[in-house]
PAMIDREN-10110 format. One line per field, with one value per residue (C-alpha): residue number from 1; chain; x, y, z. Coordinates in nm, 4 decimals, always signed. Example, Ala and Ser with C-alpha at 12.3 -4.5 7.8 and 13.67 -1.06 7.14 Angstrom:
residues 2
pos = c(1,2)
unit = c(A,A)
xx = c(+1.2300,+1.3670)
yy = c(-0.4500,-0.1060)
zz = c(+0.7800,+0.7140)
//
This chain:
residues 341
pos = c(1,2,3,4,5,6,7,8,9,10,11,12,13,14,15,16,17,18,19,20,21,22,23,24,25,26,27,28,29,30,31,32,33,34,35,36,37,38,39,40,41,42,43,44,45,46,47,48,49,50,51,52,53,54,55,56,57,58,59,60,61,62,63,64,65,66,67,68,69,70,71,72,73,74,75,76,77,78,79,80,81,82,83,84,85,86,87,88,89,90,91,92,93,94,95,96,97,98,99,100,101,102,103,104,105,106,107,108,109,110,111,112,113,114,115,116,117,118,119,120,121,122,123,124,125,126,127,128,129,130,131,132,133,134,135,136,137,138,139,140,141,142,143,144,145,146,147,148,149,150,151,152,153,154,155,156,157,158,159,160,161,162,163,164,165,166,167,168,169,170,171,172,173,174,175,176,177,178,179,180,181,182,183,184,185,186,187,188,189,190,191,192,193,194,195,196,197,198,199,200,201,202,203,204,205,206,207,208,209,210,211,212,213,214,215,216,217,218,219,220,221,222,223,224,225,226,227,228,229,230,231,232,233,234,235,236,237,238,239,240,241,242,243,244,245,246,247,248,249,250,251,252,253,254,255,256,257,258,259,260,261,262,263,264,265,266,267,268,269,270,271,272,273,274,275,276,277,278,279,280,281,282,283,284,285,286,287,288,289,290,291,292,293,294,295,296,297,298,299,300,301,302,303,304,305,306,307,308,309,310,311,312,313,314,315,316,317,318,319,320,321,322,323,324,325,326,327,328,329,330,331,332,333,334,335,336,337,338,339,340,341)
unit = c(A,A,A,A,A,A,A,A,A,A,A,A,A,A,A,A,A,A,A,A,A,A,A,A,A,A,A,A,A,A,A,A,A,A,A,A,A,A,A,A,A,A,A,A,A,A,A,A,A,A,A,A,A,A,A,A,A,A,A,A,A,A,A,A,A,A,A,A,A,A,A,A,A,A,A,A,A,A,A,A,A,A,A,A,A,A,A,A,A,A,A,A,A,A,A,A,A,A,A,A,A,A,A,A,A,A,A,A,A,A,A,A,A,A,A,A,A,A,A,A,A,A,A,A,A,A,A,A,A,A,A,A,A,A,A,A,A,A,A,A,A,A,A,A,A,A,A,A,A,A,A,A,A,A,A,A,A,A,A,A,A,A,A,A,A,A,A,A,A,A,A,A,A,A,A,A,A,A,A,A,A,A,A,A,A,A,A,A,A,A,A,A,A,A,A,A,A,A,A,A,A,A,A,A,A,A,A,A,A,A,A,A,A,A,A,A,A,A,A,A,A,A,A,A,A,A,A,A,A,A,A,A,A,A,A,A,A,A,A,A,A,A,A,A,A,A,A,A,A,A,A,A,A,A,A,A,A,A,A,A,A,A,A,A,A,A,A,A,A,A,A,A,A,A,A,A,A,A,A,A,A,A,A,A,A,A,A,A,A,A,A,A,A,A,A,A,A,A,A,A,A,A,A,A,A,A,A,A,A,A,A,A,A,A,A,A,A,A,A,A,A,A,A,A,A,A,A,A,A,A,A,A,A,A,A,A,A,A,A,A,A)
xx = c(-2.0551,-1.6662,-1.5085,-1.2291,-0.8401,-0.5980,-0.2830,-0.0752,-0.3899,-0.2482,-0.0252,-0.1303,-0.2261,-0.3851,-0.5732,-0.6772,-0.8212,-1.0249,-1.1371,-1.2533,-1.3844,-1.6160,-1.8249,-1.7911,-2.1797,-1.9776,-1.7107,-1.6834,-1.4020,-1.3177,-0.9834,-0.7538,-0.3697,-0.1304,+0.1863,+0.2199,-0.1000,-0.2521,-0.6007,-0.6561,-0.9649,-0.8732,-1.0279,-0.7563,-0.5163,-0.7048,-0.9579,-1.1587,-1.2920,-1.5288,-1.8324,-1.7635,-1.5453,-1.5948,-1.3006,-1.0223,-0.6468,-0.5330,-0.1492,-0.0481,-0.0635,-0.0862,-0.2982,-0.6223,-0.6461,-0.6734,-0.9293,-1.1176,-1.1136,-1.1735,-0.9714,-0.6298,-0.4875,-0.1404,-0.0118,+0.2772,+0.5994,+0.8842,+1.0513,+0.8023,+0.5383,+0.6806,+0.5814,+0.2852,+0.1710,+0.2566,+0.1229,-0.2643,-0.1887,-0.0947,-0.4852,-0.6718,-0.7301,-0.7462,-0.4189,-0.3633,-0.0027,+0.0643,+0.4044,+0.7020,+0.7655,+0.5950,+0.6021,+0.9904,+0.9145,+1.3353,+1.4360,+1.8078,+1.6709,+1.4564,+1.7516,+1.9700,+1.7347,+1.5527,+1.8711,+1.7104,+1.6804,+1.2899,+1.1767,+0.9400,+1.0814,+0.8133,+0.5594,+0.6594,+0.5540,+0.2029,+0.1418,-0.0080,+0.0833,-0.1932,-0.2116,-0.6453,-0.6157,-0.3352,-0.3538,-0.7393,-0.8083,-0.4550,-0.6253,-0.9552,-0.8021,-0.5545,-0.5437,-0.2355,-0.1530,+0.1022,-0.0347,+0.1635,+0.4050,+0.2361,+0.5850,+0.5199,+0.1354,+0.1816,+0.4600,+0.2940,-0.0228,+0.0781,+0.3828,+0.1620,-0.0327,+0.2838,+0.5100,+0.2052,+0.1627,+0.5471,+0.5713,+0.8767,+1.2161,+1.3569,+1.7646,+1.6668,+1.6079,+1.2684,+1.3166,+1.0841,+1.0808,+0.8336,+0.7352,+0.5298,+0.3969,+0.5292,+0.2986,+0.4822,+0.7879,+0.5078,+0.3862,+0.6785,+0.8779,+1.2284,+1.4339,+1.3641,+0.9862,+0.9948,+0.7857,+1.0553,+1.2800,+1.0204,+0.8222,+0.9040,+1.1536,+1.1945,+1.4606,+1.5501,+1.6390,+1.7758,+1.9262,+1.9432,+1.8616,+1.5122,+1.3432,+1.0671,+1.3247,+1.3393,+0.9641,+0.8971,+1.1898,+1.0745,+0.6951,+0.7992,+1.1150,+0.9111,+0.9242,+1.2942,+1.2516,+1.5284,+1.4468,+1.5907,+1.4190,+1.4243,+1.2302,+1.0998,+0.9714,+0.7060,+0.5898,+0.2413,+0.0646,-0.0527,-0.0148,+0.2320,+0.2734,+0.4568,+0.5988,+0.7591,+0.9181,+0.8768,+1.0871,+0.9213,+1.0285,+0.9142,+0.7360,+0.3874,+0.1129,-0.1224,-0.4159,-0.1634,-0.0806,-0.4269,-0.5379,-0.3277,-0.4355,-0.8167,-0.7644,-0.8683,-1.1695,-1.3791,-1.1559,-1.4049,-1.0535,-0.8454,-0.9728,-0.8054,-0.8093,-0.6411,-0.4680,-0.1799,-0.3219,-0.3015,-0.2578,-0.5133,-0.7662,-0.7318,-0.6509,-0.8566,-1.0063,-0.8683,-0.8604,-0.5427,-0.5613,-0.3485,-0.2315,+0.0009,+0.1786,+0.3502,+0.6622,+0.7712,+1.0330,+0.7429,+1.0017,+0.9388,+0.5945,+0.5440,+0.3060,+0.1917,+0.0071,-0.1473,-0.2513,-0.3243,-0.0403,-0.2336,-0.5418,-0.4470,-0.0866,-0.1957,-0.4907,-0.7950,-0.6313,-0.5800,-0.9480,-1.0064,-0.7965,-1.0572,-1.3584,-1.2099,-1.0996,-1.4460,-1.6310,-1.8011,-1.8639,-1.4826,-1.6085,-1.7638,-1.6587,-1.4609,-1.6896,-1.6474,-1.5698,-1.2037,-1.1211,-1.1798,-1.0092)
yy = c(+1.0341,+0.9849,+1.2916,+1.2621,+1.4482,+1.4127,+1.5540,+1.5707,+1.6079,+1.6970,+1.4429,+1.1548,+0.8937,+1.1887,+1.2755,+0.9289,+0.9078,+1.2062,+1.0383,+0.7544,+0.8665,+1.1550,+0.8446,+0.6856,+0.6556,+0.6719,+0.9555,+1.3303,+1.4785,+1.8168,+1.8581,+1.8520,+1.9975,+2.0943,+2.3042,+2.4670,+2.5519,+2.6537,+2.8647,+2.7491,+2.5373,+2.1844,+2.1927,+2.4440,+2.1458,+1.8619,+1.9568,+1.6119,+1.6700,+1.9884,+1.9178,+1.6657,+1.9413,+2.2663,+2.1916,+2.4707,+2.3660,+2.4332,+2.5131,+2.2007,+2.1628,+1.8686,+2.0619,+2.2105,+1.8586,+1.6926,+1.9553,+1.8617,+1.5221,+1.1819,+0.9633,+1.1100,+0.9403,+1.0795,+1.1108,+1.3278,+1.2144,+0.9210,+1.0834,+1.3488,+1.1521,+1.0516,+1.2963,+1.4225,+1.0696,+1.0211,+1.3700,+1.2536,+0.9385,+1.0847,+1.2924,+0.9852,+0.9970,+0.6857,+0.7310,+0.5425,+0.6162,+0.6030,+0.6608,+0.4180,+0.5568,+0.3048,+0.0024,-0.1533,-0.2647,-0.1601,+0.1652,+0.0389,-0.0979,+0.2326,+0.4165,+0.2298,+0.2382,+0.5975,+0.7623,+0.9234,+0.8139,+0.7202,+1.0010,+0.7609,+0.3944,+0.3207,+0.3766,+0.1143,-0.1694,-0.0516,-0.0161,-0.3051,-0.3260,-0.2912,-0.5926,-0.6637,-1.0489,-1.1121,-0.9086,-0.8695,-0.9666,-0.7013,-0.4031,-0.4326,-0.3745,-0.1255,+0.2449,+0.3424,+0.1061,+0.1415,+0.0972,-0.0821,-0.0161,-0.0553,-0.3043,-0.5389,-0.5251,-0.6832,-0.9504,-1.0127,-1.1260,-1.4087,-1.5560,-1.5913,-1.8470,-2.0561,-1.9749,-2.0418,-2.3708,-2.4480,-2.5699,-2.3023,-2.3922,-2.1717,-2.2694,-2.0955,-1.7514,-1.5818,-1.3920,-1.0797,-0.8656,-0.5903,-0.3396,+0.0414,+0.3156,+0.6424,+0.8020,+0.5464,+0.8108,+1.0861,+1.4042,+1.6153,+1.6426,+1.5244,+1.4136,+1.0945,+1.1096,+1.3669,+1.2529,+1.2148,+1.0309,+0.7359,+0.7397,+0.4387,+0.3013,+0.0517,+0.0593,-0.1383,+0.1686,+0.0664,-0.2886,-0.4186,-0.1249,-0.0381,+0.0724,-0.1745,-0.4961,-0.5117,-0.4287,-0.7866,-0.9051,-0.8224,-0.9872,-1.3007,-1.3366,-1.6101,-1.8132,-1.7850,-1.7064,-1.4976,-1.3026,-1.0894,-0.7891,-0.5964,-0.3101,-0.1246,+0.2051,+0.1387,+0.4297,+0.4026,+0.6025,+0.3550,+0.0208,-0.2933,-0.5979,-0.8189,-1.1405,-1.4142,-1.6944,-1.9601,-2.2483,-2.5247,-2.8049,-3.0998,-3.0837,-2.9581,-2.9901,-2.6785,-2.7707,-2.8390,-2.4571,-2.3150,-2.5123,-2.3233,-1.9640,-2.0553,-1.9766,-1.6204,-1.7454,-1.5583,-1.2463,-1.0038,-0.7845,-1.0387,-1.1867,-1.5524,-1.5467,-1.8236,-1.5698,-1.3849,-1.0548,-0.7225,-0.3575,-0.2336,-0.4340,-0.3226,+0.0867,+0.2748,+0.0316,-0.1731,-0.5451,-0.7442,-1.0058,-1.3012,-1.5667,-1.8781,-2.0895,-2.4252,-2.4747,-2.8014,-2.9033,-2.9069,-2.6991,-2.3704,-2.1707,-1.8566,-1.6320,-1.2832,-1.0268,-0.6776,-0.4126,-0.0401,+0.1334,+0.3679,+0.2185,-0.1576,-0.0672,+0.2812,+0.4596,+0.2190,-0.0497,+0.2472,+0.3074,-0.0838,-0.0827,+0.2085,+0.0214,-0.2664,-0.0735,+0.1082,-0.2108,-0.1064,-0.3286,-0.3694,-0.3111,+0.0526,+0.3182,+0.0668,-0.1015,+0.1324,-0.0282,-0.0126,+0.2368,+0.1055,+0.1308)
zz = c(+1.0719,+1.1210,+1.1094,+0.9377,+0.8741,+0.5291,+0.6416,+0.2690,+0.0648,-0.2404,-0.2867,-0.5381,-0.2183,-0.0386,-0.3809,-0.4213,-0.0523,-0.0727,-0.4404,-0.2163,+0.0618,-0.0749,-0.1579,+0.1397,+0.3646,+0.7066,+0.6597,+0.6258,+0.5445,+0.8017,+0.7328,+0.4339,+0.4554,+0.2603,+0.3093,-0.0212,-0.1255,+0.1974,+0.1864,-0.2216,-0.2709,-0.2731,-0.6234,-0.7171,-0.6819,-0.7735,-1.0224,-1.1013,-0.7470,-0.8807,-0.7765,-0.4851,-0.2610,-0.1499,+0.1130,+0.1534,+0.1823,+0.5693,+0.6451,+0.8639,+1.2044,+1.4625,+1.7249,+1.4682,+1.2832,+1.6119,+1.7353,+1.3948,+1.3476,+1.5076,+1.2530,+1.0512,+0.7647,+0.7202,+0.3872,+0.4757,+0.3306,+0.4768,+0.7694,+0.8304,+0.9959,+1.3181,+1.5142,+1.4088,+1.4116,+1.8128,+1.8665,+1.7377,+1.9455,+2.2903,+2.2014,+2.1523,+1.8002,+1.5090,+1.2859,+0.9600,+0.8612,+0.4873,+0.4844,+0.5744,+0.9314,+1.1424,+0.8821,+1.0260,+1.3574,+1.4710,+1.4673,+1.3906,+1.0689,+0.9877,+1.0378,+0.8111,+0.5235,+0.5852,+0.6834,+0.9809,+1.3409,+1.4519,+1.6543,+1.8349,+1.8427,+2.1701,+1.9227,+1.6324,+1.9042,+1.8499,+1.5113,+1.3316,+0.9669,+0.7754,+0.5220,+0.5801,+0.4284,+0.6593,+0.9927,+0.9896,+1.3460,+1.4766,+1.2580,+1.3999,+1.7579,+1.6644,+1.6945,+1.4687,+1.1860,+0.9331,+0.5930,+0.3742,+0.0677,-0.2403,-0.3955,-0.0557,-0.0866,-0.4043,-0.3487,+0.0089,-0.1146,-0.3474,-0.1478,+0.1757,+0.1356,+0.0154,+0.2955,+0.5522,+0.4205,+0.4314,+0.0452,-0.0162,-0.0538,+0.2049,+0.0942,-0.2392,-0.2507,-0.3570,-0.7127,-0.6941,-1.0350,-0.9614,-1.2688,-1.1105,-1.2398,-1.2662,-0.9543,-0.7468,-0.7461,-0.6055,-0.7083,-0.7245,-1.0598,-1.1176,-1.3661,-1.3038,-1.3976,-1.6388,-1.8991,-2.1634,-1.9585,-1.9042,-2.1749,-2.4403,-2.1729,-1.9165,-1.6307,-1.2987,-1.0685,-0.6565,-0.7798,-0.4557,-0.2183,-0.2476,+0.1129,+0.0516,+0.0762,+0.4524,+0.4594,+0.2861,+0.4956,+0.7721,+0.7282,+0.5594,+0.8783,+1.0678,+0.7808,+0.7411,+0.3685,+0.1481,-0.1287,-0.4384,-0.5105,-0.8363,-0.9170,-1.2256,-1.3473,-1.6376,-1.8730,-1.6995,-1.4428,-1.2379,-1.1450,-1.0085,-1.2075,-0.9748,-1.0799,-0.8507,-0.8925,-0.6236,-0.5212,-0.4087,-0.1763,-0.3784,-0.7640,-0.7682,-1.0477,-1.1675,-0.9915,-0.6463,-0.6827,-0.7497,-0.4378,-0.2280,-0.3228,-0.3109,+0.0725,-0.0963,-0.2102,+0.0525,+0.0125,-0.1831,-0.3081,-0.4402,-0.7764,-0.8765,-1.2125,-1.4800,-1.7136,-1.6208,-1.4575,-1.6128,-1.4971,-1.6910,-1.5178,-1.1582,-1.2449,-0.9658,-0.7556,-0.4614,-0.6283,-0.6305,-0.9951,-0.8473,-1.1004,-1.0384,-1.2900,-1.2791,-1.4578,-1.6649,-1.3784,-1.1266,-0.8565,-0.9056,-0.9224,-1.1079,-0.9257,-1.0942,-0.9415,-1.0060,-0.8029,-0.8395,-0.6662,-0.5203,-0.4398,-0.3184,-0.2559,-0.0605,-0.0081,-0.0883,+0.1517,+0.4324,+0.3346,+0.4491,+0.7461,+0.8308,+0.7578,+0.9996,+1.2558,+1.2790,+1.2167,+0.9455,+0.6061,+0.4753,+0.1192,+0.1794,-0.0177,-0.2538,-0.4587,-0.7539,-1.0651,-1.1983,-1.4842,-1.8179,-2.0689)
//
């Protein structure tokens, strides 16, 4: 069994990977931390695991979780991760880092965006970013690998295929309108995600200055592609509905378009289906729904896709990475239904 470490446990992407991996055939979880509730029962903090845990919350630190555990998935929060992360590294350990600290491959461009200097720029040249249907063959020879944001996870997934081909009208810029769930924001309460500020509403919030634009920037650079990138906080829990629109070098039909993404076809977590996808159909599990659409002009595709913030776009696609890097079935410990209804 892998023995493995949650540092940030109580945190909605560490709740969601001890929700996953409790099931998991190959794991046990031997370490879960937490700097505010320290010594409570993880069950104290996360009650739906009753039953499945008998784990007690441990008061962080580097050295005891890598005296514990073979394989860390660190939850801890943007900026906080840097060390810790090159601490388990320098002691031989597996680390899947779920924060945005080894994602940007320049610490210039970290520091503009994160406010904060990378503690450990040597360290970004080893991480692979951890995007399965893309970097599959990187992950499975990588020891630290930067999971990625759940907005570029699913805006990633549909324009690949696209820009690999070379059918994108690069002079044109990409139009990204992403819509998330509240959880996106994390755990901790503010006025921004108090409950009567969101509910019955809809609002673009970082109009041109999200964290997650020079993510996508930076994996879609080889294909010298622009974009414009607006987000959206939906009154929903969970969930990223993603839709793109596409120019296109010369007109293309429907069944020109579906062609293209059918390159997924052998990729067991992303479903093609003919309907424009729907949030409610991927909550709790690890499937992207991709869609695309052709438009009376012929120049410009429509693609739509959604994704579980913080399964696909977090802790079920760390849980992946895992099962790659370990070389294990890449479907273990994910196979659970999604919610429904």
């Amino acid at each position: 069994m892998l023995r493995v470490a949650i540092a940030g446990a109580t945190g909605y992407t560490g709740a969601e990977l001890i929700r996953l991996l409790v099931q998991h055939p190959n794991v046990k979880i031997v370490s879960v931390t937490s700097e505010q509730s320290s010594g409570e029962p993880l069950v104290a903090r996360l009650p739906s695991l009753n039953r499945f845990s008998d784990l007690i919350l441990e008061k962080f630190d580097t050295d005891r979780v890598a005296e514990n555990a073979d394989f860390i998935f660190s939850a801890l929060s943007h900026t906080k991760a840097m060390k810790p992360v090159a601490h388990w590294m320098n002691a031989g350990k597996k680390v899947i880092d779920l924060s945005a600290d080894y994602r940007l491959q320049s610490a210039k461009v970290y520091e503009k965006w994160y406010s904060a200097p990378h503690q450990e720029p040597a360290l970004l040249k080893k991480a692979v970013y951890g995007l399965p249907e893309i970097y599959r063959k990187k992950i499975a020879k990588a020891s630290l690998i930067a999971n990625p944001g759940c907005y570029p996870t699913g805006t990633l997934l549909p324009l690949y295929p696209f820009l690999k081909l070379g059918v994108v009208d690069t002079t044109r810029e990409i139009i990204i309108d992403a819509k998330s769930g509240v959880s996106g924001a994390g755990r901790s309460p503010n006025t921004t995600t108090h409950f009567p500020e969101v509910n019955e509403g809809l609002v673009a919030y970082n109009v041109g200055t999200h964290r997650h634009i020079p993510e996508i920037e930076q994996e879609i650079s080889a294909f010298e592609a622009k974009i414009i990138f607006t987000p959206y906080l939906l009154p929903v829990n969970r969930g990223i509905l993603t839709t793109i629109y596409l120019p296109l070098k010369r007109k293309m039909t429907q069944d020109q378009l579906e062609e293209i993404l059918d390159e997924y076809n052998s990729e067991f977590f992303i479903r093609l289906v003919d309907h424009p996808p729907n949030l409610r159909d991927v909550r709790g599990s690890n499937f992207c729904d991709l869609a695309v659409f052709a438009t009376a002009g012929g120049r410009t595709a429509i693609l739509i896709s959604a994704i579980d913030n913080l399964v696909k776009g977090a802790s079920g696609q760390a849980i992946h990475n895992m099962n790659i890097m370990m070389g294990w079935d890449e479907t273990m410990g994910l196979t659970a239904p999604p919610f429904f209804p």
